[in-house]
Backbone as ProteinMPNN parsed JSONL, in Angstrom:
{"seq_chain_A": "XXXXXXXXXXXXXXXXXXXXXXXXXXXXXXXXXXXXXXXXXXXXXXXXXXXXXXXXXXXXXXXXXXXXXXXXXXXXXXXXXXXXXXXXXXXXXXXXXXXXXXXXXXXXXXXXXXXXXXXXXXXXXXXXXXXXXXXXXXXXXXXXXXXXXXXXXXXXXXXXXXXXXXXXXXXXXXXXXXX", "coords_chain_A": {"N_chain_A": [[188.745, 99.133, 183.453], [187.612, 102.1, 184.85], [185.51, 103.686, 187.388], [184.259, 105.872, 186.668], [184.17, 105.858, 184.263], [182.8, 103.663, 183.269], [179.567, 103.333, 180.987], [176.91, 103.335, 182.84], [177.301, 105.501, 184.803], [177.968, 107.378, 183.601], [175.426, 108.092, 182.464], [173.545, 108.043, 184.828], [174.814, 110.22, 186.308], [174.631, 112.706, 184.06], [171.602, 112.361, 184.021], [171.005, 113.406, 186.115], [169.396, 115.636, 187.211], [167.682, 115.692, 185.854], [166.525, 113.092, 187.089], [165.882, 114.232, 189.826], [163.779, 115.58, 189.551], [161.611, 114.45, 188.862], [161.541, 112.681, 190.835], [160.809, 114.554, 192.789], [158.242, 115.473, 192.11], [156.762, 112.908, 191.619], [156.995, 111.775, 194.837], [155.492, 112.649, 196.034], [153.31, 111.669, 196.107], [150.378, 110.052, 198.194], [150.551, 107.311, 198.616], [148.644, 105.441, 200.063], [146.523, 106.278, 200.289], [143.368, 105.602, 198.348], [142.45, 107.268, 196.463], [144.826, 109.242, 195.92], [146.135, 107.492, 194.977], [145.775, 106.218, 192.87], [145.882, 108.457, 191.415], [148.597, 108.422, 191.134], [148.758, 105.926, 189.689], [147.675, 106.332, 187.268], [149.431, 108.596, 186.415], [152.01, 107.13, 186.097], [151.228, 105.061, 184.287], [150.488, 106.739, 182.092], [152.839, 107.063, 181.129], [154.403, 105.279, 180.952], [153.332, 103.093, 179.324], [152.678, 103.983, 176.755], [155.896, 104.553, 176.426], [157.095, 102.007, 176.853], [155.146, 101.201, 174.238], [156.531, 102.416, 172.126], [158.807, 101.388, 172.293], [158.899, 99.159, 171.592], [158.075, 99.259, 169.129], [160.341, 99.869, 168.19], [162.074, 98.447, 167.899], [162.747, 96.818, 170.448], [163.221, 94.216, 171.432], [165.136, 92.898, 170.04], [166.784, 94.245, 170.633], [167.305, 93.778, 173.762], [167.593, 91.265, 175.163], [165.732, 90.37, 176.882], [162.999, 91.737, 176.892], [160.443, 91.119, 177.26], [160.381, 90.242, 179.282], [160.737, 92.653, 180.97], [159.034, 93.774, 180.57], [156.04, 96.473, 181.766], [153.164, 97.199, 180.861], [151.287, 95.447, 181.186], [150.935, 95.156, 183.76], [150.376, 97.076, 185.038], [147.591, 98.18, 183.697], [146.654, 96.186, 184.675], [146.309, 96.746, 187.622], [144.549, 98.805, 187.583], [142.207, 98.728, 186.522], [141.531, 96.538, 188.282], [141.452, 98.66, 190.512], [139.181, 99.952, 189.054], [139.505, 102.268, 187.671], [139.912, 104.011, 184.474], [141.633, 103.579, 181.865], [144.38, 105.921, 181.5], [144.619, 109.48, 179.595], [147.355, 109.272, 177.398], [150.653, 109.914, 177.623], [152.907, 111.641, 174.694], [154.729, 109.851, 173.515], [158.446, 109.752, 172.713], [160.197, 109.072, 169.818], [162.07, 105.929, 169.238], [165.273, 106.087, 167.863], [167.464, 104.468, 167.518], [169.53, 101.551, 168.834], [171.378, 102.755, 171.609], [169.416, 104.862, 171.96], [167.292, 102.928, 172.599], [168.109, 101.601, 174.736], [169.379, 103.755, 176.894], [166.44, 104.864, 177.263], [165.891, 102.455, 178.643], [166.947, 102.475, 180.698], [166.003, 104.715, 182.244], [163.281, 103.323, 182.986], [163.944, 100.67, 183.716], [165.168, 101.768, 185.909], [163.139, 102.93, 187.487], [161.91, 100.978, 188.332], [163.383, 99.856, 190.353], [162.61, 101.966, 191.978], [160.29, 101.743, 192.238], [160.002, 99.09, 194.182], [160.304, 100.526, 196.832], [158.645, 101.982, 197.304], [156.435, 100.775, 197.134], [156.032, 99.842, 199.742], [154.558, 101.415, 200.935], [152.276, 101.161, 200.052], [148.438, 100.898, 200.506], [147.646, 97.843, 201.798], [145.313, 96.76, 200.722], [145.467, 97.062, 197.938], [145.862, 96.719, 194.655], [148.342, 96.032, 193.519], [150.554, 94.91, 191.407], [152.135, 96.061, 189.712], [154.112, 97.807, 190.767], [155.148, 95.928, 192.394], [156.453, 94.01, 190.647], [158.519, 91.794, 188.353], [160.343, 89.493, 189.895], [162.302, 88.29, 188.29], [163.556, 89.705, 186.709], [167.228, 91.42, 186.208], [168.844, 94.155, 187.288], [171.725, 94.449, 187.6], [172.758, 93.401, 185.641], [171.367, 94.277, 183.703], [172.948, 96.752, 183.63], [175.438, 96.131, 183.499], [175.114, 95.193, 180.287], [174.726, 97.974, 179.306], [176.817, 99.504, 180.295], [178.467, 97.659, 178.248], [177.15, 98.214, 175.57], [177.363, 100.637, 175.467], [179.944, 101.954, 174.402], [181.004, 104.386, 173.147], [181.913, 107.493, 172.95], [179.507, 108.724, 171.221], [177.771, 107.116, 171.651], [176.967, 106.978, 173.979], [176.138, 109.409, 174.13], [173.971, 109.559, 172.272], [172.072, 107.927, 174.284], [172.129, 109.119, 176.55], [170.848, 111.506, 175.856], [168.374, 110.348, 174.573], [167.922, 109.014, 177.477], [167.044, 111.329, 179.208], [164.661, 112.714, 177.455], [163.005, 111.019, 177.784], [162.449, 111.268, 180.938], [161.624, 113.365, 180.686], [158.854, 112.491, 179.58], [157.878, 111.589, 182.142], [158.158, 113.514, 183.772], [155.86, 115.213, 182.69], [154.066, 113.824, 182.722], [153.489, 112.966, 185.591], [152.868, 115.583, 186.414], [150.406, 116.091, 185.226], [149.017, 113.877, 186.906], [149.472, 114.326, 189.229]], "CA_chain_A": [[187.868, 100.282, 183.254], [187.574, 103.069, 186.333], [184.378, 103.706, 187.479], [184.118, 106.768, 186.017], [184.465, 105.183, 181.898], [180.877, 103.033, 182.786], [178.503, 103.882, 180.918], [175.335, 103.439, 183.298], [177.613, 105.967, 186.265], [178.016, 108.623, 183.017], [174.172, 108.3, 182.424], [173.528, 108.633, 186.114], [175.664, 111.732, 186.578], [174.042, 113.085, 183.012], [170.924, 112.676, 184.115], [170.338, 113.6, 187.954], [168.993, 116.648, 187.618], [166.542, 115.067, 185.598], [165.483, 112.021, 187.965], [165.653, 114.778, 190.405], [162.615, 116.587, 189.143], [160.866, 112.99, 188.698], [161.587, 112.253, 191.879], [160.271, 115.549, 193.44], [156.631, 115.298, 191.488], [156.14, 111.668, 192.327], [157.018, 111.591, 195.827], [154.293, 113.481, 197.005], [151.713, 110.916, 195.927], [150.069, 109.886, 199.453], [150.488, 105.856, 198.216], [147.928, 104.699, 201.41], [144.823, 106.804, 199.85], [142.818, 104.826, 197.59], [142.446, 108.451, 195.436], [146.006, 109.468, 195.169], [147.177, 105.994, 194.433], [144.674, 105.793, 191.61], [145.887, 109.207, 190.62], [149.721, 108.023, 190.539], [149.066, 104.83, 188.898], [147.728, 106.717, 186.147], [150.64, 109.32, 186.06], [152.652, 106.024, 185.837], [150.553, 104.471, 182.798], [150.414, 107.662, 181.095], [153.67, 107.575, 180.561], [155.113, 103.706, 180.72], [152.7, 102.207, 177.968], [153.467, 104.641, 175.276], [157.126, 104.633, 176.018], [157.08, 100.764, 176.329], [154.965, 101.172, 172.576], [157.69, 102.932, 171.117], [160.233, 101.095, 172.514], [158.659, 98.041, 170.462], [158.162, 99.726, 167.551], [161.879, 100.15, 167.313], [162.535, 96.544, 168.0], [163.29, 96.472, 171.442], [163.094, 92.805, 171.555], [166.812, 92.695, 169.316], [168.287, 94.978, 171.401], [167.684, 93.711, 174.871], [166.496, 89.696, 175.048], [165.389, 89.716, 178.261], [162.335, 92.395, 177.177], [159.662, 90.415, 177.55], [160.524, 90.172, 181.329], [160.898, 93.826, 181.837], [157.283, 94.78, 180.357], [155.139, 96.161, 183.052], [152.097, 97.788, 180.597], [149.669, 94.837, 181.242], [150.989, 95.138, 185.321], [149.582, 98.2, 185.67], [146.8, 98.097, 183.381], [145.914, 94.698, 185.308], [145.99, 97.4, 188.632], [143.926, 100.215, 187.033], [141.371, 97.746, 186.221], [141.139, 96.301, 189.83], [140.943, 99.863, 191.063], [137.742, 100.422, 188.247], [140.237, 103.25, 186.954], [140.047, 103.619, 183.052], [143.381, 103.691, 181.269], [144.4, 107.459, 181.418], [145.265, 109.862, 178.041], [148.774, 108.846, 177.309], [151.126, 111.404, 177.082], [153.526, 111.337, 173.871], [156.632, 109.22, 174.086], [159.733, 110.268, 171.978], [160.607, 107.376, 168.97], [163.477, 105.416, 169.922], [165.574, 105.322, 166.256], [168.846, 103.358, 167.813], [169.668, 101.152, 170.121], [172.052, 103.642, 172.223], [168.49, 105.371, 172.224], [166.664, 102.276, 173.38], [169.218, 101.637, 175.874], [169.053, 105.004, 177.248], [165.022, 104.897, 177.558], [165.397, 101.267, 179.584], [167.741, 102.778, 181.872], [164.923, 105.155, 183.153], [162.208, 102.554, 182.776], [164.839, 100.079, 184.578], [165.522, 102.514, 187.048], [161.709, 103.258, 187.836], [161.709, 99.62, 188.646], [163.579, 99.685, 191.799], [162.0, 103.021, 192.96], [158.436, 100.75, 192.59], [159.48, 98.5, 195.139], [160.441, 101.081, 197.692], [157.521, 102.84, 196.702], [155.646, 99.696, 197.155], [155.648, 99.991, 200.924], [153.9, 103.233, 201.338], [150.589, 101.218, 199.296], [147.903, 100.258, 201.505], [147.712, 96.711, 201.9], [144.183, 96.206, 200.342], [145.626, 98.35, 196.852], [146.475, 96.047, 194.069], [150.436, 96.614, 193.155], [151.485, 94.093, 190.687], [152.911, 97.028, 188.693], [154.875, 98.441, 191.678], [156.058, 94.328, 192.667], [157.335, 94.01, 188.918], [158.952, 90.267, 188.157], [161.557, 89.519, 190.349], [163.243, 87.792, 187.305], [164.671, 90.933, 185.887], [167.937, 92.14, 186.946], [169.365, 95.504, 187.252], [173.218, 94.542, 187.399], [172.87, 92.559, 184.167], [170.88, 95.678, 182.697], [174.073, 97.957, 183.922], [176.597, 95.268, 182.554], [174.862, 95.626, 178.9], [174.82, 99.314, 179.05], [178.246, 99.408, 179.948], [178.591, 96.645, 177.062], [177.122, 98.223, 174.32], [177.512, 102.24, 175.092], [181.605, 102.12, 174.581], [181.638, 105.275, 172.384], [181.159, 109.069, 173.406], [178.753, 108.807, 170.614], [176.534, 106.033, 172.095], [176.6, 107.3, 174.805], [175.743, 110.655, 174.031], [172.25, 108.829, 172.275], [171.85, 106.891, 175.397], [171.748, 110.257, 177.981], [169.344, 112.493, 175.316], [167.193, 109.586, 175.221], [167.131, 109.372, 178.823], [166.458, 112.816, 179.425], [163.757, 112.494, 176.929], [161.855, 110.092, 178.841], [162.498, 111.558, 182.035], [160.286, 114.406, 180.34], [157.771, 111.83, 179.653], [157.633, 111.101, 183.304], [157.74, 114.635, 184.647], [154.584, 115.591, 182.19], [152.294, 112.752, 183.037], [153.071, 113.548, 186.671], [152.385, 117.141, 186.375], [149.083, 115.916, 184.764], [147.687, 113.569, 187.23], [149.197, 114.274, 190.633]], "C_chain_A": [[187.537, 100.868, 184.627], [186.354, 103.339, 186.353], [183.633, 104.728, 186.896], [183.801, 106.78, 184.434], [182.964, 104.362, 182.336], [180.187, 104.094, 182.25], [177.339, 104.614, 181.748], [175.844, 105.085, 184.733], [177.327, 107.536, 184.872], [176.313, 109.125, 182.631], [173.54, 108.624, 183.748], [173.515, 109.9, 186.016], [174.544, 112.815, 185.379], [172.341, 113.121, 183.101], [170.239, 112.899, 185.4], [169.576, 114.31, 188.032], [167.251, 116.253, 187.447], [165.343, 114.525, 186.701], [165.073, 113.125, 189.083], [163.883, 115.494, 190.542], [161.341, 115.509, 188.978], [160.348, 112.699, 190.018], [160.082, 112.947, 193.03], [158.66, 115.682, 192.986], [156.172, 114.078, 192.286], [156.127, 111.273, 193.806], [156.532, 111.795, 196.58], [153.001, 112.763, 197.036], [151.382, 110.345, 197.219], [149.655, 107.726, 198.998], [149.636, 105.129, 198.782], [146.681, 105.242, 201.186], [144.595, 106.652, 198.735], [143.037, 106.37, 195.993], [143.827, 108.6, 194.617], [146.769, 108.338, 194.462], [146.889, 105.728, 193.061], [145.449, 106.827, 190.894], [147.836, 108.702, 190.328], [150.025, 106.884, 189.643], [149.081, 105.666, 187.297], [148.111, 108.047, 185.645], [151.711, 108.223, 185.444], [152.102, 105.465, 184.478], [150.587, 105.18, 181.875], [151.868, 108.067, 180.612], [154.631, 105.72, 180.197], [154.245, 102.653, 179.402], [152.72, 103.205, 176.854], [154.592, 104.373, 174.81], [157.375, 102.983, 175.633], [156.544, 100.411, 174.676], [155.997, 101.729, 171.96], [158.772, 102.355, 170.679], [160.298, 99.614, 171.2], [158.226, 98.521, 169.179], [159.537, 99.856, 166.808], [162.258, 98.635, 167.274], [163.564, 96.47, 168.839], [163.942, 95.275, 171.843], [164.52, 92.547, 170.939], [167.661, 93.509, 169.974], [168.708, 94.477, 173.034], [166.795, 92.101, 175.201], [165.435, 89.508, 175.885], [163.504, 90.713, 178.004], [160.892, 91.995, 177.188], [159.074, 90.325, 178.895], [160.336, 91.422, 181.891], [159.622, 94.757, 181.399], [156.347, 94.733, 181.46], [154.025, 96.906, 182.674], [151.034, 97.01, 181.403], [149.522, 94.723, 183.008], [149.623, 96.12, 185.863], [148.03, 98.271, 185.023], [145.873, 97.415, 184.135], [145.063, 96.004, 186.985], [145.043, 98.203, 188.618], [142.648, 99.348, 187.221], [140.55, 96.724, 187.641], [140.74, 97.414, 190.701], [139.465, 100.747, 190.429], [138.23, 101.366, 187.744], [140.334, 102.959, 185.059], [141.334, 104.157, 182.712], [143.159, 105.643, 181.103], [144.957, 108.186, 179.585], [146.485, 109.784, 178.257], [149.193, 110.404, 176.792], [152.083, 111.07, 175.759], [154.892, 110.81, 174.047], [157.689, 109.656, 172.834], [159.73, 108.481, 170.889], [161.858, 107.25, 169.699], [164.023, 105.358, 168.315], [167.196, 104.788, 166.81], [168.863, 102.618, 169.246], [170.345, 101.728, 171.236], [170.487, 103.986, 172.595], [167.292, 103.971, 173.423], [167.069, 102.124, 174.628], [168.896, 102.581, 177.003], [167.532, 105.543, 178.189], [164.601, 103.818, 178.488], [165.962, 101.881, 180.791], [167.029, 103.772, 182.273], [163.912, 104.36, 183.778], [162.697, 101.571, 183.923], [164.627, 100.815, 185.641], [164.064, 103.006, 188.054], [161.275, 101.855, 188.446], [161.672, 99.654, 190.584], [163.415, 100.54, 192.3], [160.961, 102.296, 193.417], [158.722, 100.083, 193.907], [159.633, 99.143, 196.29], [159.421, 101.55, 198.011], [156.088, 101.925, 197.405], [155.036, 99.488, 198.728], [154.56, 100.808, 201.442], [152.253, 102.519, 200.752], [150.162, 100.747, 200.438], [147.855, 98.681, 201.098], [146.781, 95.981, 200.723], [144.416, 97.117, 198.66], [145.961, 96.791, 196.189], [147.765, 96.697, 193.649], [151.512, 95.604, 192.292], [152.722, 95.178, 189.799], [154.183, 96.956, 189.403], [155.913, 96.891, 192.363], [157.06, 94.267, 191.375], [157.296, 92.524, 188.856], [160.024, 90.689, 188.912], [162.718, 88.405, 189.197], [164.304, 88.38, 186.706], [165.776, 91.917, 186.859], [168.58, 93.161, 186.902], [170.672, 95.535, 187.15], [172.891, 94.219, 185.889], [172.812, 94.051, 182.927], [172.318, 96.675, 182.838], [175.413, 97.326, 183.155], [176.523, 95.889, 180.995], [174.861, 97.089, 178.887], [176.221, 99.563, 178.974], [179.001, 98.747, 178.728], [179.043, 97.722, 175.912], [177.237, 100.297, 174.069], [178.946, 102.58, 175.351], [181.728, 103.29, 174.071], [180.964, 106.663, 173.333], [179.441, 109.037, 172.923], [177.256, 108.107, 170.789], [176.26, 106.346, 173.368], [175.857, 108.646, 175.296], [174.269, 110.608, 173.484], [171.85, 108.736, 173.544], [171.018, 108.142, 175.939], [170.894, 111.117, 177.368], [168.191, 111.47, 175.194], [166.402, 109.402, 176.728], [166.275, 110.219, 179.005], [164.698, 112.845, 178.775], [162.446, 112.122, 177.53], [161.634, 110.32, 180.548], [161.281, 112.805, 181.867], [159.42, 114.267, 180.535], [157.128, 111.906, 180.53], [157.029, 112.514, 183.818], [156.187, 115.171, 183.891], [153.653, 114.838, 182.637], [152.135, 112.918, 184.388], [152.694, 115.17, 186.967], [151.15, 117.273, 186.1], [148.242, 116.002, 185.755], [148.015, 113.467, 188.886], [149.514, 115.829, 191.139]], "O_chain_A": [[187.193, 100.091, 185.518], [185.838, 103.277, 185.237], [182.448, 104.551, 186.616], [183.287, 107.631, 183.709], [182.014, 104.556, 181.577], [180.091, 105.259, 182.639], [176.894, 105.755, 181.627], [174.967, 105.61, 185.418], [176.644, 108.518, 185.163], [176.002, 110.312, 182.532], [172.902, 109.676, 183.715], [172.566, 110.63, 185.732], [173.751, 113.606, 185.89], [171.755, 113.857, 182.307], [169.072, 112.597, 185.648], [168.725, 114.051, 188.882], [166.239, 116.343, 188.143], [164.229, 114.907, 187.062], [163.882, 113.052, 189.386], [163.159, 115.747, 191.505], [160.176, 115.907, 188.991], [159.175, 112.517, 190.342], [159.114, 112.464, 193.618], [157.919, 116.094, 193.878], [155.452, 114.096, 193.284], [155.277, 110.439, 194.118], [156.731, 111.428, 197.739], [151.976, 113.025, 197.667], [152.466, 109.943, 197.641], [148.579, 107.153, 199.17], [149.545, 104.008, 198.282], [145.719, 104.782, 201.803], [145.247, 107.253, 197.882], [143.623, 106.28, 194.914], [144.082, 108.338, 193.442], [147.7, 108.34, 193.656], [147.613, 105.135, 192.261], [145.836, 106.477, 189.779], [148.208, 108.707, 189.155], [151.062, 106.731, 188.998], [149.983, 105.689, 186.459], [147.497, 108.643, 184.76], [152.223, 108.461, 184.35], [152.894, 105.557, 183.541], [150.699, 104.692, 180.75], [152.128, 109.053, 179.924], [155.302, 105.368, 179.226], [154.699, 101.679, 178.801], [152.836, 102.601, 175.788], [154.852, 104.07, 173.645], [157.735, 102.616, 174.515], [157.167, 99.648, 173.938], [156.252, 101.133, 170.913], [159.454, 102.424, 169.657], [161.146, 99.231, 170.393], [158.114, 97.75, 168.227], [159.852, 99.921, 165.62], [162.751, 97.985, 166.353], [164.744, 96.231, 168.582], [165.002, 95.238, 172.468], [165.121, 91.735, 171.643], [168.891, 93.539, 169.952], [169.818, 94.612, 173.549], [165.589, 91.978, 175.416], [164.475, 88.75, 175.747], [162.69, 90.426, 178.882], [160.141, 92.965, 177.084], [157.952, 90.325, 179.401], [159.886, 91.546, 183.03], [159.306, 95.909, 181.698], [155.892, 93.74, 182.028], [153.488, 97.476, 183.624], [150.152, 97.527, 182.089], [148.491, 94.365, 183.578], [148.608, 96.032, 186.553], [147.158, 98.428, 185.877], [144.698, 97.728, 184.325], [143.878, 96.095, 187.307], [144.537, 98.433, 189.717], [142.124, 99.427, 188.332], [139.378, 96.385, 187.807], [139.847, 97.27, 191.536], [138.866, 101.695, 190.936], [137.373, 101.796, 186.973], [140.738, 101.926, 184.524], [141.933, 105.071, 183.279], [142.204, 106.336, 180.751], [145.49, 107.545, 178.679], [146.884, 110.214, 179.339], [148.714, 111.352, 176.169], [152.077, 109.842, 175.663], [155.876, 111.294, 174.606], [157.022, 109.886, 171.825], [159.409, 107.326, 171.169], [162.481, 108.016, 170.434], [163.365, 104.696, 167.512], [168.054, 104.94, 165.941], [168.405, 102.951, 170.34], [169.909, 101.163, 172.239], [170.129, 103.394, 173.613], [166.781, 104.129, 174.531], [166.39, 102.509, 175.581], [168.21, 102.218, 177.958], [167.432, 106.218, 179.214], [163.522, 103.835, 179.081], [165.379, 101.751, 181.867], [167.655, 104.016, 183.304], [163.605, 104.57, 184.952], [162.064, 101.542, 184.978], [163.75, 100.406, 186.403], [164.149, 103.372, 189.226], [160.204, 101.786, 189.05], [160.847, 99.573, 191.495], [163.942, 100.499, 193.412], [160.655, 102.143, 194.599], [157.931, 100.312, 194.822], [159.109, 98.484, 197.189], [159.192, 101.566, 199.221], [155.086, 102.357, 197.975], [153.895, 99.088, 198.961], [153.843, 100.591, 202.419], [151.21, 103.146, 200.938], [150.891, 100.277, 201.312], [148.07, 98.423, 199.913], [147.135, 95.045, 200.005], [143.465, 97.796, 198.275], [146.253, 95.833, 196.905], [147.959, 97.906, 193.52], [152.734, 95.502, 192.395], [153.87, 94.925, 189.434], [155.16, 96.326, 188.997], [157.1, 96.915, 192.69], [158.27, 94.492, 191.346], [156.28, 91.928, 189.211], [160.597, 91.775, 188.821], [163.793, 87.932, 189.563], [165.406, 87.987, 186.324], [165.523, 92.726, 187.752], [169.288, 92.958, 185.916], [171.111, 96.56, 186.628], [172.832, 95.148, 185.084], [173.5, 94.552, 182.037], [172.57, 97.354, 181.842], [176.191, 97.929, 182.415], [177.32, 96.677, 180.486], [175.222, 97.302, 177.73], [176.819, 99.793, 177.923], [180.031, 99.247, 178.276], [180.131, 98.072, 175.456], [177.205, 100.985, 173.049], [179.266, 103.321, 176.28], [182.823, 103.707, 174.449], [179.979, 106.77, 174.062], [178.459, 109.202, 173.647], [176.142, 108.369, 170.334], [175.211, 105.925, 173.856], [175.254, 108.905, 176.338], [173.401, 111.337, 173.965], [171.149, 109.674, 173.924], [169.798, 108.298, 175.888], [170.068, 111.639, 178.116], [167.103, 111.747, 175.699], [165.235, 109.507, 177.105], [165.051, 110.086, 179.003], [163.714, 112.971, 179.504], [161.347, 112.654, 177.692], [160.843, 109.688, 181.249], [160.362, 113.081, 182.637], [158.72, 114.997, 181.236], [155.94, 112.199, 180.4], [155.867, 112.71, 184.174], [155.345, 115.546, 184.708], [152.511, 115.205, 182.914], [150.977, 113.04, 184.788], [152.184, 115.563, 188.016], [150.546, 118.272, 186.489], [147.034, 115.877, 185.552], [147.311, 112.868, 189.699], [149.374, 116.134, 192.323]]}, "name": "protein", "num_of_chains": 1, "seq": "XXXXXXXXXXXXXXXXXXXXXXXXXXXXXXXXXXXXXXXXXXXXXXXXXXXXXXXXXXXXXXXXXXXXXXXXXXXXXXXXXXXXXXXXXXXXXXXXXXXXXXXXXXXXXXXXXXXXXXXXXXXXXXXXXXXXXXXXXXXXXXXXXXXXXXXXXXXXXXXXXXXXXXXXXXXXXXXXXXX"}
């Protein structure tokens, strides 16, 4: 298989423009002032504990074993909560109705992972950041393996990248909210 036939490179490509626009909102958060940090966590919450609810409403847990490991609601919650921040209004997450779709929605969620720890630098020292640490248990090849796995068809794959997108929405609304 050429690098081009993976899945996770056609979801990439399919959704850049997207992360692009993700990117460009969140990157402006000033991560080292107690305020803005507060206000990106809960751009971040307002959009990762809905989608994470959804994702278990579809029955995430059968589609991807490991999801247990890759939940980071009660991370951030745990952070919000150390910062005296009350959980923010959630914005609406999309249902997930297939696994192509679930898939699709981890591989943002995933992918938001290893922005956190880059991200993670920029906090001040004295910030709580379990969110932004994550588990170092969960791995990102593995996650790219199973995508590649289980999105062999146009068709699954064509779920996969409108799900993304979807949730990339998520993201850009809750940051448009609260930073």
């Amino acid at each position: 298989m050429t690098i081009g036939n993976l899945a996770h490179e056609a979801l990439r490509t399919a959704t850049a423009e997207c992360h692009r626009r993700v990117d460009q909102i969140y990157s402006a958060a000033r991560l080292s002032d107690r305020l803005a940090y507060g206000n990106f966590l809960c751009a971040q919450a307002a959009a990762c504990l809905p989608l994470e609810a959804s994702l278990e409403r579809a029955g995430v847990a059968g589609v991807v074993e490991d999801w247990p490991e890759r939940v980071r609601g009660p991370l951030i919650l745990a952070d919000l909560a150390e910062l005296e921040i009350e959980k923010p209004a959630l914005v609406e997450a999309p249902a997930m109705t297939s696994a192509p779709a679930m898939l699709g929605a981890l591989y943002v969620l995933e992918g938001s992972r290893l922005g956190a720890k880059l991200l993670k630098r920029s906090v001040h020292a004295n910030f709580p950041a379990a969110f932004l640490a994550g588990k170092p248990s969960v791995s990102w090849r593995s996650f790219l393996a199973r995508l590649d796995q289980d999105l062999g068809t146009p068709e699954r794959r064509t779920e996969a990248i409108d799900a993304a997108r979807r949730v990339f929405s998520v993201f850009v609304e809750s940051g448009r909210r609260f930073l």
